[in-house]
N, C-alpha and C positions, 0 to 999 in steps of 0.2 A: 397503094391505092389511096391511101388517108392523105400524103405529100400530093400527089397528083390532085385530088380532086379538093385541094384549097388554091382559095384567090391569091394568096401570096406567104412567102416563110413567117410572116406573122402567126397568119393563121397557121399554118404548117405548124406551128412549135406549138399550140395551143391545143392543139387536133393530138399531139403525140403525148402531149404529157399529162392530156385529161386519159387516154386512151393507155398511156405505158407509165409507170413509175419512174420517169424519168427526170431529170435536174435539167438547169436551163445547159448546163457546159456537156450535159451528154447529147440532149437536142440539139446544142448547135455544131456537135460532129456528127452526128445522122445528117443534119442539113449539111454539112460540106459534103460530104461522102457521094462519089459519084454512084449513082443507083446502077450506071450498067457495069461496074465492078463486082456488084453481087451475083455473081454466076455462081453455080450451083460449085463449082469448082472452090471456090470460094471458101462457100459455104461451108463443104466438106474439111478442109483448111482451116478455117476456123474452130469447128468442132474438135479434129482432131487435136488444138491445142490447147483447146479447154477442156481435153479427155486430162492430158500429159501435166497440166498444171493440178489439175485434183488428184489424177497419185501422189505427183511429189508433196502436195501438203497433205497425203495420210501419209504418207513417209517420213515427213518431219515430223507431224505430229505424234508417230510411233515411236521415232528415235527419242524425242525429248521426255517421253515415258519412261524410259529406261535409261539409267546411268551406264551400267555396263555398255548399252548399244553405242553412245555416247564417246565411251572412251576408247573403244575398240575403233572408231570415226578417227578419232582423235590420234591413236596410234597408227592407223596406215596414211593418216597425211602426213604426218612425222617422217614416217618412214617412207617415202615417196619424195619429200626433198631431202631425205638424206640421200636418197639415190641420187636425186638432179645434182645434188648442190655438195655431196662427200668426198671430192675431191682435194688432195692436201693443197694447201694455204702456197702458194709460189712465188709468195714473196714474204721476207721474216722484218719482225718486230726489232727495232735495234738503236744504237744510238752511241756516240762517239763519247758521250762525255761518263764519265762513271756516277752514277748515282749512288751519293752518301745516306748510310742507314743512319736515322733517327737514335740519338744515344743520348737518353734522359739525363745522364751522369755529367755530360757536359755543361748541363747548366747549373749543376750542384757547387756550389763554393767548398772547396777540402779547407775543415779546418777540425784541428781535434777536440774530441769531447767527453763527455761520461756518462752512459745511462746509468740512473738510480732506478732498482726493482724495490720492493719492498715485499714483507711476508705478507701483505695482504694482495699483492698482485698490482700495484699501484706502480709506476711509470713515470719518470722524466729526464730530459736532461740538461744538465750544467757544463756547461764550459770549463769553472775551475772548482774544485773542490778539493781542501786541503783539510777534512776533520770531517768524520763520518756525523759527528757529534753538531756538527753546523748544517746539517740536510733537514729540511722540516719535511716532517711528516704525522700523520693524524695522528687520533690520542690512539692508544694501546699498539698500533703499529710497530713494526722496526726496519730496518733496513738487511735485505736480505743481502744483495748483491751491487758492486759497483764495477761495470763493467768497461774500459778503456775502448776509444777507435777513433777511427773518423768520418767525419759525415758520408764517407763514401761507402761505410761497410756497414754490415749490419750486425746486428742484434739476434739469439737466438735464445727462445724461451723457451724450456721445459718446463711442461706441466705432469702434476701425478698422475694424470690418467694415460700416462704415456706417451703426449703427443709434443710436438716441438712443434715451435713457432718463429719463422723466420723475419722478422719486420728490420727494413732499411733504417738508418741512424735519422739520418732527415726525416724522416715520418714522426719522430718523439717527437713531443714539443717541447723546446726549450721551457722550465717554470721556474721560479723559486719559491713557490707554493708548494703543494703535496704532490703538482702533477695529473694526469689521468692515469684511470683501469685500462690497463693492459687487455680487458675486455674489448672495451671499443674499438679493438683495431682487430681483433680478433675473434672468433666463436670459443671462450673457453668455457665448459660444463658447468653445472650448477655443483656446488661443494669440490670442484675442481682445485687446486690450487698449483700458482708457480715454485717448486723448489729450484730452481738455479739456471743461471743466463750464463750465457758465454759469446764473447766478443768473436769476428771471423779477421778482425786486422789483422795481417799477416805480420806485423811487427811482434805479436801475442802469442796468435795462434800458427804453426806453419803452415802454408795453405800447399795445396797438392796438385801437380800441372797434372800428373800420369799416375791417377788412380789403380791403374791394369796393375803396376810394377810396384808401388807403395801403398798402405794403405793410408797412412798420416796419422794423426795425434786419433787417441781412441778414446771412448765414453768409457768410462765404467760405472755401469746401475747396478742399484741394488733394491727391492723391494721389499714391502711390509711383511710378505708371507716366507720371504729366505730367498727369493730367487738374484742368483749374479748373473751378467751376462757384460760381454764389451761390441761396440760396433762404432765405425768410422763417422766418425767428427764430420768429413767433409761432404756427406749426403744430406747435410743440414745447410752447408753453408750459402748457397742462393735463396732469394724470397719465397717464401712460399706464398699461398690463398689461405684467407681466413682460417680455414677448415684446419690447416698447418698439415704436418708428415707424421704418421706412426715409428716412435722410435724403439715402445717396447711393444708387446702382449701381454697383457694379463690375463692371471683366473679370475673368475669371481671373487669378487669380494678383497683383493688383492690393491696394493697402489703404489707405485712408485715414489722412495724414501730417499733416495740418493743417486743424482749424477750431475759427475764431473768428471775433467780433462784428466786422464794419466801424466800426470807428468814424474817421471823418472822412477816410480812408485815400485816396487817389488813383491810386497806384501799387505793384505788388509784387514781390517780389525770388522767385525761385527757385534753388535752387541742388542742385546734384547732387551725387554721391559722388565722380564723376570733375572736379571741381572748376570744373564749368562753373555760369556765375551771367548769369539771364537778368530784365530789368528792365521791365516793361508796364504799362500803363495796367488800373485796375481796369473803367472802361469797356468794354474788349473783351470784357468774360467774359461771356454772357447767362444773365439771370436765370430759375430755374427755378421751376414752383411748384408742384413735386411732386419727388419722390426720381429722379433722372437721371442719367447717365455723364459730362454734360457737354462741355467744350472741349477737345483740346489746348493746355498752357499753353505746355509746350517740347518740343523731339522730342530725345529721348536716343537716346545711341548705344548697341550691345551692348552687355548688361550694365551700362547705367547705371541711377541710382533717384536719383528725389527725393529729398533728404537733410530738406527744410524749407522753409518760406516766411517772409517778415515784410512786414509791412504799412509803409506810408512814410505819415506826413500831415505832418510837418515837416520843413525843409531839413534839420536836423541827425538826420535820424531813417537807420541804415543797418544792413547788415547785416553781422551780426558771426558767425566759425564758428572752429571748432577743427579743424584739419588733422591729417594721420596723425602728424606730430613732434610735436602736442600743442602746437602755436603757434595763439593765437589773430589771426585778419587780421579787416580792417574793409574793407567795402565802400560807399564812397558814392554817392548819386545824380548826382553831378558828374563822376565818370570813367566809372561806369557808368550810362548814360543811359537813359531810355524809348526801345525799340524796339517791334518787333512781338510779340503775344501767336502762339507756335505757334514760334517759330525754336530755332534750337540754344543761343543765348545765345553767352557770351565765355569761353573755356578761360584762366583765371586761374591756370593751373601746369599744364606738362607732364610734373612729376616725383611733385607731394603731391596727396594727396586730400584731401576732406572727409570729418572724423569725426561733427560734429556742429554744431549750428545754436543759437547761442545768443540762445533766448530772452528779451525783455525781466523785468524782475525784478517779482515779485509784491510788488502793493501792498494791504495792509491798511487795513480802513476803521476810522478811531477812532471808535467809537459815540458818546462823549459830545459829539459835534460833530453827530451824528445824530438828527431827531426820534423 
């Protein structure tokens, strides 16, 4: 009525939008719109599609209320082209030429070198070192270990709290300073300390193709509270992650005092703070081949501790300690004999104790003797 009884679509649009809430672009599709298309048919038609458009936005608006509704949506359209589209693949991925794996190693230069450890956990290394005595290091320090290889192998660090640490040659930095903490490359514990490194160059150490059939060169540890125990060398000898591998177990309160390589060794000496020295067969100790607590090697009394061990494979081979007066004594395998592994051992001073446990002396590999 209101379109008809105007002079022209001027007026028309003027008449609808005083009279409807309407914008000029919805007026000028009422003015297109043929009027005798609005049949009641229509009409009906239209409503019905403006019934179908307001469920589905309470429908959406339902679903986006709830996550679950949401993801259960979400899993049967998944599952719906998995049905269309799960049919295997007919044709395969492939390629004539062989794709070469990435091998870090290749860009490493092989040349031989030396990590220096020191007892404070300090790290570096030198190419030639011919005199423990010409390695600087800080004031009160000393030089634990000098370890032989080449930039291709690595380095393995044991620490007291039982863990080893496997780091590549190339990752030390060459210094002729003091070097860096073995920390930095590693997560080692607070009051932690490294007792002993061991090279994996198979020129040193033997490395092992078929572990099933051999085991290879063995640890023997020994701890502060008496415990012995032996376990394979070569579950150390790839890199590890910071964090490093468990090589022993301990009790409480307990820490690992000694480990190193068997080599040829038969027999081992123990000895304590309270001056007791006990002598066994390496036999008795069983082999572990995973990270363990171990044997009893000697049962100490109150307040006693493992001071040290040393390994025996020659007659002349004994052990040698520093007493609290700062004397050193020598123990041999002639007066102190193989007994049983677990005993108290022999009280070798009712008055001195042992300070310390003297180590065999570090030997240097001459390279040019070396391929």
């Amino acid at each position: 009525k209101i379109i008809r009884a105007s002079s022209g679509r001027k007026d028309a649009a003027e008449s609808l939008m005083k009279k409807f809430p309407l914008d000029e672009i919805q007026t000028d599709a009422i003015l297109d719109l043929a009027l005798y298309r609005i049949s009641q048919l229509e009409i009906e038609h239209i409503r019905e599609e403006l019934k179908e458009k307001r469920a589905e936005a309470a429908r959406i608006e339902k679903l986006l209320k709830s996550k679950t509704q949401m993801w259960k949506l979400v899993q049967s359209e998944l599952e719906a082209v998995a049905d269309k589209f799960g049919d295997k693949r007919r044709s395969d991925f492939g390629t004539t030429d062989e794709i070469a794996e990435f091998d870090p190693s290749a860009y490493i230069v092989r040349e031989n070198t030396n990590v220096v450890v020191t007892a404070d956990g300090w790290i570096k290394r030198v190419n030639s070192l011919t005199s423990i005595a010409k390695t600087r290091v800080r004031d009160g320090d000393s030089v634990l270990s000098v370890i032989p290889g080449s930039t291709l192998d690595n380095a393995v660090f044991f620490s007291s709290d039982g863990t080893a640490f496997t780091v590549p040659f190339d990752q030390i930095p060459v210094s002729s300073g003091y070097g860096e903490p073995l920390a930095k490359h590693v997560r080692l514990g607070d009051g932690v300390t490294v007792i002993s490194a061991i090279t994996t160059d198979p020129r040193f150490v033997e490395a092992v193709e078929d572990d099933s059939k051999h085991w290879g060169p063995l640890l023997l540890i020994a701890t502060k509270h008496g415990q012995v125990m032996t376990i394979p060398f070569h579950l150390f000898r790839s890199p590890s992650t910071k964090a490093g591998r468990r090589y022993c177990r301990l009790r409480k309160g307990d820490e690992v005092i000694y480990c190193r390589l068997i080599e040829e060794a038969q027999t081992m000496f123990l000895a304590s703070a309270k001056s007791r020295v006990l002598h066994f067969s390496l036999e008795e100790i069983p082999l572990l081949t995973n990270a363990g607590i171990g044997v009893r090697g000697i049962k100490l009394d109150a307040g006693d501790r493992v001071l040290g061990a040393v390994q025996l494979s020659r007659p002349s081979d004994c052990l040698r300690v520093i007493n609290n007066n700062g004397k050193e004594l020598v123990f041999g395998q002639q007066k102190y004999q193989v007994t049983s592994r677990g005993g108290r051992g022999i009280l070798t001073s009712k008055r001195n104790s042992f300070d310390q446990i003297i180590q065999p002396d570090i030997e240097l590999v001459d390279w040019s003797t070396m391929e």
